[in-house]
C-alpha positions as CSV (number, residue, x, y, z in Angstrom):
1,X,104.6,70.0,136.5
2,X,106.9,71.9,134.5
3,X,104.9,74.1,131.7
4,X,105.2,72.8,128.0
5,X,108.7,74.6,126.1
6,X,107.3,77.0,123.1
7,X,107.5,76.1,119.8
8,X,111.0,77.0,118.4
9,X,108.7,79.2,115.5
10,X,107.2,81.1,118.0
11,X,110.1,81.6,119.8
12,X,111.4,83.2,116.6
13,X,108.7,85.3,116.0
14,X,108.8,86.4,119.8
15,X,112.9,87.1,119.3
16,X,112.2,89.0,115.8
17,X,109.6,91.2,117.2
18,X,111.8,92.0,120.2
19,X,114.4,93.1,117.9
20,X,112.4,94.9,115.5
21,X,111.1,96.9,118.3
22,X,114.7,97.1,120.5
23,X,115.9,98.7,117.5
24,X,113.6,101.4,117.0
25,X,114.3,101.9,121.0
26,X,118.0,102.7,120.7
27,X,117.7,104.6,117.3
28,X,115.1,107.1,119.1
29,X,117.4,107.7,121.8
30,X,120.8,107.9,120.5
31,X,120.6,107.8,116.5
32,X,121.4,105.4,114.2
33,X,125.0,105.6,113.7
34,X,126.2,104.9,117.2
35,X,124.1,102.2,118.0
36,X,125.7,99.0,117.9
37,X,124.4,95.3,117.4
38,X,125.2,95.3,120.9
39,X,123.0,97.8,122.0
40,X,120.2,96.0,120.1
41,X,120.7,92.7,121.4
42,X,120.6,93.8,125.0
43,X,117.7,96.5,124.9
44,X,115.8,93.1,123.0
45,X,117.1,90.5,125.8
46,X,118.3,88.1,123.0
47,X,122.0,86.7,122.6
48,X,124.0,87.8,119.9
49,X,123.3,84.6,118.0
50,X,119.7,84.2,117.5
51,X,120.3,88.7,116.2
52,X,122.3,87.2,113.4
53,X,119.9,84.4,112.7
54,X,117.4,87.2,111.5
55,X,119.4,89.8,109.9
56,X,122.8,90.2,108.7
57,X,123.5,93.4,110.5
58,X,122.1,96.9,112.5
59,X,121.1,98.2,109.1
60,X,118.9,95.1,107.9
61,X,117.2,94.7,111.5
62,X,117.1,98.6,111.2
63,X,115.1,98.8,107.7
64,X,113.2,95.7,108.5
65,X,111.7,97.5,111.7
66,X,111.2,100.5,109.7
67,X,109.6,98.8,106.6
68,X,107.2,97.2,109.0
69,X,106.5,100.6,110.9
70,X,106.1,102.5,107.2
71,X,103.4,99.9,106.8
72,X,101.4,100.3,110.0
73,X,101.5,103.8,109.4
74,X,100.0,103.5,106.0
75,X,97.7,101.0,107.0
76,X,96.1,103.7,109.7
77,X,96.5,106.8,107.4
78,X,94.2,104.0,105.1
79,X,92.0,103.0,108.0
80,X,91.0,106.5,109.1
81,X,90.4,107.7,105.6
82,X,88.1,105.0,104.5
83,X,86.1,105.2,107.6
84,X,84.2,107.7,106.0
85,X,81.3,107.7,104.4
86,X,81.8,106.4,100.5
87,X,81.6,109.4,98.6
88,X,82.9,111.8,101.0
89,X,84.8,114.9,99.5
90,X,88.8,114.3,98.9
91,X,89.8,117.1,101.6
92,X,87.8,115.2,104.0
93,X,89.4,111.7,102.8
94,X,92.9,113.9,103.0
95,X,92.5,115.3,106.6
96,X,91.1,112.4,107.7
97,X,94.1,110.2,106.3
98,X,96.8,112.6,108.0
99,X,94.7,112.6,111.2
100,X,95.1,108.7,111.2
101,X,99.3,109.7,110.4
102,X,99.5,111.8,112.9
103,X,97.8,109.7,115.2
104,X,100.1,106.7,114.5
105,X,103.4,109.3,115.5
106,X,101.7,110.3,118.4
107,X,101.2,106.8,119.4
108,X,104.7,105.5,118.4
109,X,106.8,108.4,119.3
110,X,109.7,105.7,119.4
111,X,108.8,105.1,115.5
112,X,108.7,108.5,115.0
113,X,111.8,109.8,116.1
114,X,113.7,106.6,114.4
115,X,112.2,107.1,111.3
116,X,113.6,110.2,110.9
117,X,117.4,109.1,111.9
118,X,119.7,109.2,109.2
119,X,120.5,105.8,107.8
120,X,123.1,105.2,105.4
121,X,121.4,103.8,101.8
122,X,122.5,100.0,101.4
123,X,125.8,99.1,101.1
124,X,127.4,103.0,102.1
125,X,129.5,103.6,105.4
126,X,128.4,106.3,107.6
127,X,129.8,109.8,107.0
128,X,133.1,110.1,108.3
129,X,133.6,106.5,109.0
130,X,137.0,105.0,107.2
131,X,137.2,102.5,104.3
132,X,140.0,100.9,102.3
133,X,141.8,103.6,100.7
134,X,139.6,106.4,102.1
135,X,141.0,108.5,104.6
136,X,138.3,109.3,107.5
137,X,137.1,112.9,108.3
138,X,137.5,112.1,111.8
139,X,140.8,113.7,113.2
């Protein structure tokens, strides 16, 4: 007998969190602004059409997987500092809060190399990319 089909939610939620991490993936290797939706959907093994049903474009699916990575990363620097003992002196809380930083690159070095790709802000094209009635800097 056949096994049940998954819930279409967690199906989703699987799809999203292939995404999220698919588009760290490609960002590490090759920076953000040659990556394509392309290159997402295939590194993620999801069609084109369940990308769009979570995020408009590379940039949203790009600051979504960031956001989410900003807030793991806080949530360890947070973890390793209250770990001490209550009271503790704040150098300790502070080197104990950038070991549990730098422990969180170390373990995503994905994360951390994305992280530090430069992203357009919101609504901006790329430097040296062409818009109506902008000449490009590309010859």
């Amino acid at each position: 007998m056949a096994g049940a089909a998954c819930p279409r939610k967690d199906v989703r939620a699987s799809q999203r969190q292939r995404l999220l991490r698919s588009v760290i993936a490609v960002v590490s290797e090759s920076g953000y602004h040659p990556i394509t939706v392309a290159d997402i959907v295939r590194r993620a093994r999801v069609s084109r059409g369940a990308f769009y049903e979570h995020f408009a474009n590379k940039e949203e699916c790009f600051l979504a997987a960031t956001g989410e990575g900003f807030e793991l990363m806080l949530a360890r620097a947070t973890s390793a500092a209250q770990a001490l003992p209550a009271g503790a002196a704040v150098e300790d809380l502070l080197r104990a809060a950038i070991r549990g930083y730098l422990t969180f690159l170390a373990d995503e070095p994905a994360f951390a190399r994305s992280s530090t790709s430069t992203c357009p802000p919101p609504g901006r094209p790329p430097p040296g990319s062409s818009t109506p009635g902008r000449a490009s800097s590309r010859a």
